[in-house]
C-alpha positions as CSV (number, residue, x, y, z in Angstrom):
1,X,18.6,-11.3,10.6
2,X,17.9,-14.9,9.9
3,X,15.8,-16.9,11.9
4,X,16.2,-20.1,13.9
5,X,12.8,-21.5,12.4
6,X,13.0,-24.5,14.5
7,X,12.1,-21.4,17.4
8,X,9.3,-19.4,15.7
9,X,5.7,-20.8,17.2
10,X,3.5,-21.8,14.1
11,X,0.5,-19.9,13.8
12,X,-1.5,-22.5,15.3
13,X,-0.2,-22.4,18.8
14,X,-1.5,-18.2,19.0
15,X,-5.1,-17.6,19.9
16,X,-7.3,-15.4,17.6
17,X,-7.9,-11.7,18.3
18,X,-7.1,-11.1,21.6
19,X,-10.3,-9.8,23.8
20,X,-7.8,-7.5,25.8
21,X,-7.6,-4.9,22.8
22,X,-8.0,-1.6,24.0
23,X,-9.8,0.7,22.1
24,X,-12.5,3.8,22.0
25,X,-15.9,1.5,21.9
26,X,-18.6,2.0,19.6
27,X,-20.5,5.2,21.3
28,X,-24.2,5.1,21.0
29,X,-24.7,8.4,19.2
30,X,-22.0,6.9,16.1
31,X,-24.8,3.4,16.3
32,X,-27.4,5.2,15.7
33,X,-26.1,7.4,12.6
34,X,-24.8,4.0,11.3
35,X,-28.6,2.3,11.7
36,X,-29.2,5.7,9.8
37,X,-27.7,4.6,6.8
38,X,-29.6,1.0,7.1
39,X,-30.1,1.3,3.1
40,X,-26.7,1.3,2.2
41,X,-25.6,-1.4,4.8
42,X,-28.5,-4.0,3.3
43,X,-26.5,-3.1,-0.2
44,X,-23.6,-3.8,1.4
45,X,-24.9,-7.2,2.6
46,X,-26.2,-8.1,-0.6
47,X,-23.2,-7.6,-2.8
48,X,-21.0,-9.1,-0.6
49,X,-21.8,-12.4,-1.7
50,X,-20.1,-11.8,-4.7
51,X,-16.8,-12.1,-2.9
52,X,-15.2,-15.4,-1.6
53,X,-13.0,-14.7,1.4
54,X,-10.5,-17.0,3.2
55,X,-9.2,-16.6,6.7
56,X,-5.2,-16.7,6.4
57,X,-4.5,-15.9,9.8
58,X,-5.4,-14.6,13.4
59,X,-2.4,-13.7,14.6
60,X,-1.9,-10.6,11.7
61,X,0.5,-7.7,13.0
62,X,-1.1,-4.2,13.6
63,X,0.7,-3.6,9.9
64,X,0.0,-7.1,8.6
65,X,-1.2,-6.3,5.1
66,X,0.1,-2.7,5.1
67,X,3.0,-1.3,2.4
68,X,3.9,0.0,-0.9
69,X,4.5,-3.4,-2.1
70,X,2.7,-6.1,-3.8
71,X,1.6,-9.0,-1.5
72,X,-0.3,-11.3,-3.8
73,X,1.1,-12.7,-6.8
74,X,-1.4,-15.4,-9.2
75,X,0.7,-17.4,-12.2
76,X,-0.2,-20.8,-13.8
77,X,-3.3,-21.8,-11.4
78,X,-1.6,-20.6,-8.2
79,X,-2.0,-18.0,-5.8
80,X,0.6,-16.4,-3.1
81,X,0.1,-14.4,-0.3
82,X,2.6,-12.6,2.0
83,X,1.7,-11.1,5.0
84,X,3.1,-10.2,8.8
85,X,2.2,-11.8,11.9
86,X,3.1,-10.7,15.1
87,X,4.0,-12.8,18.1
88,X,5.5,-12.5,21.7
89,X,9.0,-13.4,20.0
90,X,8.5,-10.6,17.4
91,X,7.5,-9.9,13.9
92,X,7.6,-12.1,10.8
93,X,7.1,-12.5,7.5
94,X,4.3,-15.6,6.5
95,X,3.6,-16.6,2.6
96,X,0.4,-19.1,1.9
97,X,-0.8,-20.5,-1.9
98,X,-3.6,-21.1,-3.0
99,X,-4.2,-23.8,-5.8
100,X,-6.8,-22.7,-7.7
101,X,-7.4,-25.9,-9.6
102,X,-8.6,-27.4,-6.3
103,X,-9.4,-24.5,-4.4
104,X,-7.0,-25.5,-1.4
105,X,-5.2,-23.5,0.5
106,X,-1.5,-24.5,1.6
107,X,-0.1,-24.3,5.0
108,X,1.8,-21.4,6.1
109,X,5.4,-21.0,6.1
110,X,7.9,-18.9,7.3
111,X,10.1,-16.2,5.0
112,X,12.0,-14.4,7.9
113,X,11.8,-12.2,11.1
114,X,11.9,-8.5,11.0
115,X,13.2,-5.7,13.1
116,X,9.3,-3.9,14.0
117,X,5.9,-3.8,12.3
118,X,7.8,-1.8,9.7
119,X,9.4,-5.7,8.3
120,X,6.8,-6.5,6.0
121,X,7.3,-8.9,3.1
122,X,6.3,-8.2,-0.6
123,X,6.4,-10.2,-3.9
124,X,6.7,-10.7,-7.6
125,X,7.2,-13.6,-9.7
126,X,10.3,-13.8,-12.9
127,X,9.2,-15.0,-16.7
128,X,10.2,-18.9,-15.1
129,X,7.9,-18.8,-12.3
130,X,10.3,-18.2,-9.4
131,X,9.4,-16.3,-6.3
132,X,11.4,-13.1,-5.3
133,X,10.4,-11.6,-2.1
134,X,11.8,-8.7,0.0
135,X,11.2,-8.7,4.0
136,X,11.6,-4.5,4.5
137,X,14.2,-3.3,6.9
138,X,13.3,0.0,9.3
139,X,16.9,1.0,9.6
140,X,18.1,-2.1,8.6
141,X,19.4,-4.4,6.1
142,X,16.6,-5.9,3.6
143,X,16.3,-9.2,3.4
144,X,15.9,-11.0,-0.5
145,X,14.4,-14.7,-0.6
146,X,14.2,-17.0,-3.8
147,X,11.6,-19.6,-4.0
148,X,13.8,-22.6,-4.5
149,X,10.9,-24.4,-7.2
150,X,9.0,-22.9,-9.7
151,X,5.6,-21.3,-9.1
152,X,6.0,-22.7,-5.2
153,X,6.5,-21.2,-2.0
154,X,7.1,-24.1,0.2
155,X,11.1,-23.9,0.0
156,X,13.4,-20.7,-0.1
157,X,17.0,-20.2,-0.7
158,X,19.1,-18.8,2.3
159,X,18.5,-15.1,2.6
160,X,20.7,-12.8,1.6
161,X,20.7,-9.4,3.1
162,X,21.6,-6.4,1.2
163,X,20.7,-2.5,1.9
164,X,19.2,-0.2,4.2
165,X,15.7,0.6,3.1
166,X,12.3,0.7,4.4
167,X,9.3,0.5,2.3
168,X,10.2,-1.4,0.1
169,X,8.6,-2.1,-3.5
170,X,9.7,-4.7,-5.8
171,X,9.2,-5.3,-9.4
172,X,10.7,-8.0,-11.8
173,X,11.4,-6.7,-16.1
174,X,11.4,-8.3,-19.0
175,X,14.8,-9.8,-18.7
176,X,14.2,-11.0,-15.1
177,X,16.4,-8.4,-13.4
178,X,14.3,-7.5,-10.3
179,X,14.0,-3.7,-9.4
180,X,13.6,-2.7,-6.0
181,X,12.6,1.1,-4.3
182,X,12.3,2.0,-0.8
183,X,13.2,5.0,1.2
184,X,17.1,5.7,1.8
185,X,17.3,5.3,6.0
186,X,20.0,7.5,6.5
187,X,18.7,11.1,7.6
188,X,16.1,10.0,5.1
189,X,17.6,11.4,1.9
190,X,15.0,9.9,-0.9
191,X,14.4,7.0,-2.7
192,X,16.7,4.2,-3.0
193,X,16.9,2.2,-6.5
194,X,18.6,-1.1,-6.2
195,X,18.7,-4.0,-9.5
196,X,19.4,-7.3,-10.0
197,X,20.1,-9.2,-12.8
198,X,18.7,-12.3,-13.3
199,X,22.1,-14.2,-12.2
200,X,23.9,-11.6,-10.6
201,X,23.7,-9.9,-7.1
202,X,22.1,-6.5,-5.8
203,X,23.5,-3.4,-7.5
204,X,22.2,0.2,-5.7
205,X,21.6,2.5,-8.6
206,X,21.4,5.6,-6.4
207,X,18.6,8.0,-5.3
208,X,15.9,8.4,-7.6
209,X,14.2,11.2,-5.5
210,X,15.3,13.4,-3.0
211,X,14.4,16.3,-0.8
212,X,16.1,19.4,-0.9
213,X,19.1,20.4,1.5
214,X,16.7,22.8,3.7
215,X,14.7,19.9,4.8
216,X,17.0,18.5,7.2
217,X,15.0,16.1,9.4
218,X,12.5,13.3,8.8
219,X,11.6,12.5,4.9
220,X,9.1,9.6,3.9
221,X,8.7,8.9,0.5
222,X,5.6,6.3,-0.5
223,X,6.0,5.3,-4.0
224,X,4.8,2.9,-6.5
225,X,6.2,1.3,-9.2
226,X,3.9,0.1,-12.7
227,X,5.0,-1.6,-15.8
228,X,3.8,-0.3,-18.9
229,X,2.5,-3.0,-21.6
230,X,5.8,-3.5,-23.2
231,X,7.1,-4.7,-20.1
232,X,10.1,-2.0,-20.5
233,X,8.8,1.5,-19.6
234,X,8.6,1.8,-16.0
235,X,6.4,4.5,-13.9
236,X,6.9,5.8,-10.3
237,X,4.8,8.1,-8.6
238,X,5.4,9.2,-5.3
239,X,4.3,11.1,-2.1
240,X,6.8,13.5,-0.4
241,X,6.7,14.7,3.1
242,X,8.8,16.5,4.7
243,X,10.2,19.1,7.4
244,X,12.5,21.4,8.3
245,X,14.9,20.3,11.5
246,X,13.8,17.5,14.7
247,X,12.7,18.7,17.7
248,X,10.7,17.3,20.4
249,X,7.8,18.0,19.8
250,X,7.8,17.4,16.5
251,X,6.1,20.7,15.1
252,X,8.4,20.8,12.1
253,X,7.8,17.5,10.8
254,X,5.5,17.3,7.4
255,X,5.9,21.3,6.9
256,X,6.1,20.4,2.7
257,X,3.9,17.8,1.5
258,X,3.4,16.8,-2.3
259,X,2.9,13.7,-5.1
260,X,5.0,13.4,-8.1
261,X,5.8,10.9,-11.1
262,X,8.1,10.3,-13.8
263,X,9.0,7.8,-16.3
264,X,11.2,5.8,-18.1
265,X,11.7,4.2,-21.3
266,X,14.7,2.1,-20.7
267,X,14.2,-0.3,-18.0
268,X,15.4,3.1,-15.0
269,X,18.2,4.1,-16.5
270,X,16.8,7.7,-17.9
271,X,13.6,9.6,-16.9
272,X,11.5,11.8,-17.9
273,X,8.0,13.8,-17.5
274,X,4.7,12.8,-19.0
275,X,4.9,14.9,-21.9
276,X,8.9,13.3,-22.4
277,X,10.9,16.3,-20.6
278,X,13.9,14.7,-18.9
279,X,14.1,14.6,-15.5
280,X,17.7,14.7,-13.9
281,X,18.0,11.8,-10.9
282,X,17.6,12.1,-8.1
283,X,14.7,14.6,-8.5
284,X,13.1,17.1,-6.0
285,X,9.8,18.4,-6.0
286,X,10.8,21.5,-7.9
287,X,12.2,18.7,-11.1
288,X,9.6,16.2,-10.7
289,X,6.5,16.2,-12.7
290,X,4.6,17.3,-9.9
291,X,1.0,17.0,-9.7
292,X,0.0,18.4,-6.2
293,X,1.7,20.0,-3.2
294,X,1.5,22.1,-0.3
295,X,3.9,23.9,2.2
296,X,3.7,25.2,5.6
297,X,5.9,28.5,7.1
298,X,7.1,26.8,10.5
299,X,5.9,30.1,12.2
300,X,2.1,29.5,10.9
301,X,1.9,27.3,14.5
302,X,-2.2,28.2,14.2
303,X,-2.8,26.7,10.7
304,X,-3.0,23.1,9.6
305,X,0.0,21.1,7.9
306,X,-1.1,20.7,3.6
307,X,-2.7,16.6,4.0
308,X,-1.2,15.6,1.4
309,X,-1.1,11.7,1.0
310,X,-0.5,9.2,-2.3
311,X,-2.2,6.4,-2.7
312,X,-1.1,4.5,-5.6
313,X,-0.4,4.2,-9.2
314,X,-1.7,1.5,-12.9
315,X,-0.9,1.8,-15.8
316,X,-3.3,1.0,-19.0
317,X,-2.6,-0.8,-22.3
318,X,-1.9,2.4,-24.1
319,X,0.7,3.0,-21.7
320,X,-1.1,5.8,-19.7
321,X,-0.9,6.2,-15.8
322,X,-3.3,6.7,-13.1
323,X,-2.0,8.1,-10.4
324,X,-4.5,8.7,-6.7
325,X,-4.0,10.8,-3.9
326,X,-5.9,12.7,-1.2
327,X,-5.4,16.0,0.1
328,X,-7.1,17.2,3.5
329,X,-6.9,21.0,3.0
330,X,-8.7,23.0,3.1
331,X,-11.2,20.2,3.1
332,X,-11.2,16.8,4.1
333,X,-11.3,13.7,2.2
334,X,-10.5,15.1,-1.1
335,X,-9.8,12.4,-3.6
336,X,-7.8,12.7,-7.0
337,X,-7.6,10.6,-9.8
338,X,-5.3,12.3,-12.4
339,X,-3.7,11.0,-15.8
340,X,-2.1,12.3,-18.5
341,X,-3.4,13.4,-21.9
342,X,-0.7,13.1,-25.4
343,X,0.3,15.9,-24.6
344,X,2.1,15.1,-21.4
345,X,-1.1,17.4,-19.5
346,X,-2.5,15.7,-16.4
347,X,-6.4,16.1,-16.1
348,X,-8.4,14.8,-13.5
349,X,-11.3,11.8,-13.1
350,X,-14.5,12.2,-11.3
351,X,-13.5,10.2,-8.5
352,X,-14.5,12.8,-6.0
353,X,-18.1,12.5,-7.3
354,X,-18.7,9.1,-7.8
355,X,-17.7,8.4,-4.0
356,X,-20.2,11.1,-3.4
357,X,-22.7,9.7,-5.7
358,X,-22.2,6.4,-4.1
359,X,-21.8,6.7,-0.5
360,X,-22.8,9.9,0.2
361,X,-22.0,9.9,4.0
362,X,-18.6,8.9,3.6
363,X,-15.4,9.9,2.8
364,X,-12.0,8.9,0.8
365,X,-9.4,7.9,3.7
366,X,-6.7,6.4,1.1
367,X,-7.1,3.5,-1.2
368,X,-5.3,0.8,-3.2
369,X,-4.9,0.7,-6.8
370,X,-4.6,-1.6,-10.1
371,X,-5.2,-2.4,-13.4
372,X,-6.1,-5.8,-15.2
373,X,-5.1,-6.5,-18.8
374,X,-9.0,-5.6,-20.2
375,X,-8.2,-2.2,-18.5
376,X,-10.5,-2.4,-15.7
377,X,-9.2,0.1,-13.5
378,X,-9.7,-1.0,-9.9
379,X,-9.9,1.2,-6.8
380,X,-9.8,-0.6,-3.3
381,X,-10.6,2.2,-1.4
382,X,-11.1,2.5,2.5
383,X,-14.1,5.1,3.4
384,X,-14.8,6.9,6.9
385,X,-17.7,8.8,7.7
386,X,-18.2,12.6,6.8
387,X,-19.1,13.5,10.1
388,X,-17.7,12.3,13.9
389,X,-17.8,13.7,16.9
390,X,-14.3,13.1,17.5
391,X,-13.1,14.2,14.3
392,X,-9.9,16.2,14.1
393,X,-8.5,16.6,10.8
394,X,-6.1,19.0,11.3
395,X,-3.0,17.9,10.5
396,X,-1.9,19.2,13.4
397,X,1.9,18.4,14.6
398,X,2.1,14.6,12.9
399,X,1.1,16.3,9.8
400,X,-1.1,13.1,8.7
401,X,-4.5,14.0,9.0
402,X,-6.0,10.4,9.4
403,X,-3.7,10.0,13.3
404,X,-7.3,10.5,15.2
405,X,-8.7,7.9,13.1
406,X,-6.5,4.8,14.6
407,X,-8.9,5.5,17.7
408,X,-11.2,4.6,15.9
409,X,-11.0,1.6,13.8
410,X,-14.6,0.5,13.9
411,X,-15.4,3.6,11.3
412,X,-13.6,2.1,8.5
413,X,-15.3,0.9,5.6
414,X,-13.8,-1.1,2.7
415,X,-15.5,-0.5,-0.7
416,X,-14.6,-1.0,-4.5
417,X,-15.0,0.9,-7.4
418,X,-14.0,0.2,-11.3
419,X,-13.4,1.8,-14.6
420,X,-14.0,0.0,-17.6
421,X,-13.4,3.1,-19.7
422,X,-10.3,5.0,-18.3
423,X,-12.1,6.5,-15.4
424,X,-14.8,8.3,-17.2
425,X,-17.8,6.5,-15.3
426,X,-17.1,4.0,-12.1
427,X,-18.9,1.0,-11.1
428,X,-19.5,0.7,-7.1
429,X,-19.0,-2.6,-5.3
430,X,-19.7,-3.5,-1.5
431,X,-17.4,-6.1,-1.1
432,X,-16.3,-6.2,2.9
433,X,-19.0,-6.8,5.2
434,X,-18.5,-3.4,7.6
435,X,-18.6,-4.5,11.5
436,X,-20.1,-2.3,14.0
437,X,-17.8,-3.4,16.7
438,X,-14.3,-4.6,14.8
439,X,-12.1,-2.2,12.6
440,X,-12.1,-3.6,8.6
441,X,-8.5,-1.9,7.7
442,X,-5.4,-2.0,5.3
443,X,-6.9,-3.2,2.3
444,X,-4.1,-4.2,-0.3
445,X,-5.2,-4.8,-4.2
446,X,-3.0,-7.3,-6.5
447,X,-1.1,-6.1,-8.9
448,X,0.8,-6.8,-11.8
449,X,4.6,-6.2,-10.5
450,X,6.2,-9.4,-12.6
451,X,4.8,-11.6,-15.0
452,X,1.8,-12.5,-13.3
453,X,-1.0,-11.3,-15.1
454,X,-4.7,-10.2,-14.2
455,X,-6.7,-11.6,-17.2
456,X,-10.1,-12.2,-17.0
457,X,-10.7,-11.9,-13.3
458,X,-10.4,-8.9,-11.0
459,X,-7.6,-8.7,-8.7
460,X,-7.5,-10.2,-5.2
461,X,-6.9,-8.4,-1.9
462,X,-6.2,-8.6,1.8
463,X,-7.4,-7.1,4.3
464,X,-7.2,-7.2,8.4
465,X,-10.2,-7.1,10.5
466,X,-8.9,-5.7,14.4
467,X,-6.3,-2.6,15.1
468,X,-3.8,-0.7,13.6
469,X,-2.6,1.5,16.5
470,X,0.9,1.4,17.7
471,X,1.3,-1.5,20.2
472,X,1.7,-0.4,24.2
473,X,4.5,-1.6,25.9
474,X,4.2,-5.2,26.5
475,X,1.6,-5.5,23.9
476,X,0.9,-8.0,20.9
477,X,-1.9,-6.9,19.1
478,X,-3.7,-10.0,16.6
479,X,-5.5,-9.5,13.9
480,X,-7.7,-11.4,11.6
481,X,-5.9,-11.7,8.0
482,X,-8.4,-12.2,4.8
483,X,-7.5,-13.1,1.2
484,X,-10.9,-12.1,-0.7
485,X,-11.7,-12.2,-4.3
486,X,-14.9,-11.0,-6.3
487,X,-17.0,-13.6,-8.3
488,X,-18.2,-12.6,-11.2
C-alpha cells in the first residue's frame, strides 16, 4: 500500500496522550508497596541523569517501538530512528535523525502506511551509507524503502512491495546484499528468508524454520538476526510457539513452546549448530540446536501452557553468541542468559541473580539485547514486581504468560544492565524514570544490523511511555515516543 502523503496529518496536528485512556488505576495497596521500595526509586532518580532523552513523538501506536527489528541506526555523526504512530486514518511508519555534531533533531517524515499495529518499520544502513528500511506486513505484502542520499532520511525511493511476512528483521552483509526474516503468513509455516543483492531485486530463499506437520494452527516465530565480527557468519535464534488445531476458544494455541539457534558461515546459505553440526533448512525444534522447550498434552486443560518467550540475541568479537529468554514455569520470571563454550556446549550466565541482587522485588518480564564493539554486553530489560494482587501467570489459554500484565502498564519498570566480561559479573543502571501513574513500555536497544557501529558509546534506545493494550473499537490510543542514550 502506498500512501497519498499529501493526506497523512503531520504529527503536529494530533494532541499528546489522550486523557480518555482506559485503564486499571494505580490501587492504593500497589502505592504503598511502591513507596516501600523508596530506596531503590531515589537510586533510580539519581542515575537517571546519566541519560539524555528526547521526545520523538506523542502520537506513538500502542506497538510504536515494538518488533524484532532494529529501529535505530548511528553512521558518520548521524542518528535514525523509526517508529509507528497511530492516527484516526491509520497506522504509519515515521523515521527522525539526529545530527550529533549539533545535537539537532530533524523533523519527521513519512516512510509508509501499514495494514494494523502489526506494520512497524525497521532499519539498517549498507557500507555507502544508504538507508534500507522494511515497513512489516500482517498478512500482507512488505514494503522496502531506499534512502535516496547517503546517510539521510529526508528522501526515499518509491516503495516497492515484495512478500508476505510479519515480523520482520533486516540485516545488510558485507557485500551490501540485505537479508531479511519474518514469519511465513500462510497457516504460519516458519520463518521466511528473503536476499537482495546490492543492485538486484528480492529473492525468497525459502523457510529457514518450521514447525512440524502435527502443529496445524497458529505458529509465531520471534527471531533475531547478529553478525559475527567478520561481517560473514550470521546467527539466528529464535522462539517457537505453537499449537495443535484452531478452535474458538483458543485452548490449543501455544501447547509447544521453545528457543533455538543456528549458524552460518557463508552469508545463509548452510547452517549449522554451535559446536558445527549441520543443520538441514528449514529446521524444527527436534534439528535445531535447541536450548529450552516445553510442551503441553491438549487434555492437561488444568495445568499451565510451558512460558516460554525469547528475547534476543549479540554476538561478541570472538564470534560467540548470547542468546536471552524467559520461561514462566513452573516459576515466574525466570531469566536465561546462555552461550556457547568451544565446544559447541551452551552454559548459562548469572542473569537470574544479578536481577535479584539488584532489584530484589522485581522480576524479568522480557528485555532487549546488544553488543558494542568493546564487548559490552547490554541488557535493556523491562522489570515487574514479584508480587500483585492481580497477578495471573498462568499461561492459561493465550499461552503468554505476561496477557494480565497489559492491565497493568503502570508496573513496568525499564532498567539496564552490562557485561564487560562476557556476562560473568553485570553492572546495574536505572536509566527510565518509573511513573506511578503512566506505563514505561517496549524498550528497544540499538544494534549493530549493517555497518553502523557501536564504538565507544553504549547503544541508544526507545521506549513509549502510555499503553500497549489492543485498541477498542473506535479507539486511537497515543503514546509518548523517547529516543534516550546514557552519558558516560
Amino acid at each position: 500500500m502506498t500512501p497519498d502523503l499529501a493526506k497523512i496529518p503531520p504529527p503536529s496536528d494530533r494532541s499528546a496522550c489522550s486523557s480518555e485512556r482506559r485503564h486499571k488505576r494505580f490501587p492504593a495497596y500497589v502505592l504503598a508497596g511502591f513507596i516501600a521500595l523508596c530506596p531503590i526509586a531515589a537510586l533510580a532518580e539519581s542515575n537517571t541523569k546519566q541519560v539524555k532523552r528526547h521526545l520523538l513523538s506523542t502520537i506513538g501506536s500502542e506497538r510504536a517501538t515494538q518488533g524484532p527489528g532494529n529501529k535505530i541506526v548511528t553512521f558518520n555523526g548521524k542518528t535514525h530512528v523509526v517508529w509507528q504512530d497511530s492516527t484516526p486514518e491509520g497506522y504509519f511508519a515515521r523515521v527522525r535523525t539526529l545530527d550529533r555534531k549539533t545535537d539537532s533533531w530533524s523533523e519527521t517524515w513519512t516512510l509508509g502506511e501499514g495494514r494494523d499495529n502489526h506494520a512497524r518499520p525497521t532499519i539498517t544502513i549498507d557500507s555507502e551509507g544508504r538507508l534500507h528500511v522494511i515497513i512489516g506486513g500482517h498478512h500482507t505484502g512488505l514494503q522496502y524503502r531506499k534512502s535516496v542520499r547517503i546517510n539521510d532520511a529526508s528522501e526515499w525511493k518509491d516503495p516497492v512491495a515484495f512478500g508476505k511476512s510479519t515480523y520482520p528483521v533486516l540485516i545488510c552483509d558485507a557485500s551490501d546484499t540485505l537479508h531479511l526474516t519474518g514469519r511465513h503468513d500462510q497457516d504460519w509455516k516458519g520463518i521466511d528468508h528473503y536476499i537482495k543483492p546490492k543492485d538486484g531485486d528480492w529473492e525468497h530463499r525459502g523457510l529457514l524454520v518450521k514447525k512440524q506437520d502435527r502443529h496445524e494452527f497458529y505458529g509465531a516465530y520471534h527471531n533475531s538476526l547478529a553478525w559475527g565480527p567478520d561481517h560473514r557468519s550470521l546467527h539466528l535464534s529464535t522462539g517457537f510457539f505453537m499449537g495443535l488445531r484452531g478452535d474458538a476458544s483458543r485452548q490449543l494455541l501455544g501447547l509447544h513452546q521453545a528457543v533455538g539457534y543456528m549458524q552460518s558461515e557463508d552469508l545463509g546459505m548452510t547452517w549449522s549448530k554451535a559446536d558445527g553440526n549441520p543443520i538441514q533448512t528449514p529446521s524444527t525444534t527436534e534439528t535445531i540446536d535447541l536450548l529450552e522447550e516445553g510442551e503441553r498434552d491438549a487434555e492437561d486443560v488444568d495445568l499451565p501452557k510451558p512460558g516460554i518467550q525469547h528475547c534476543g540475541l549479540a554476538v561478541d568479537s570472538m564470534n560467540r553468541p548470547y542468546v536471552v529468554y524467559v520461561r514462566h514455569t513452573p516459576d515466574p520470571m525466570r531469566a536465561y542468559l546462555k552461550s556457547p563454550g568451544t565446544d559447541g556446549r551452551w552454559t548459562e550466565h548469572p542473569l537470574g541473580e544479578a536481577i535479584q541482587d539488584n532489584w530484589p522485588e522485581w522480576g524479568f518480564l522480557g528485555c532487549r539485547v546488544s553488543m558494542t564493539d568493546e564487548d559490552v554486553l547490554c541488557l535493556l530489560i523491562t522489570l515487574v514486581p514479584r508480587e500483585h494482587p492481580e497477578a495471573n501467570w498462568s499461561p492459561g489459554i493465550w499461552g503468554r504468560p505476561a496477557f494480565w500484565l497489559r492491565d497493568y502498564p503502570y508496573i513496568h519498570r525499564i532498567v539496564w544492565l552490562e557485561s564487560r566480561d562476557s556476562g560473568q559479573t553485570f553492572t546495574p543502571r536505572a536509566i527510565v524514570p518509573h511513573l506511578l501513574e503512566e506505563g514505561t513500555l517496549l524498550p528497544h536497544l540499538e544494534q549493530p544490523t549493517g555497518f553502523n557501529r557501536i564504538k565507544g558509546r553504549l547503544p541508544g534506545f526507545l521506549y513509549i511511555e502510555g499503553l500497549s493494550r489492543y485498541t477498542e473499537e473506535g479507539e486511537v490510543i497515543d503514546n509518548k515516543v523517547y529516543f534516550s542514550e546514557i552519558e558516560e
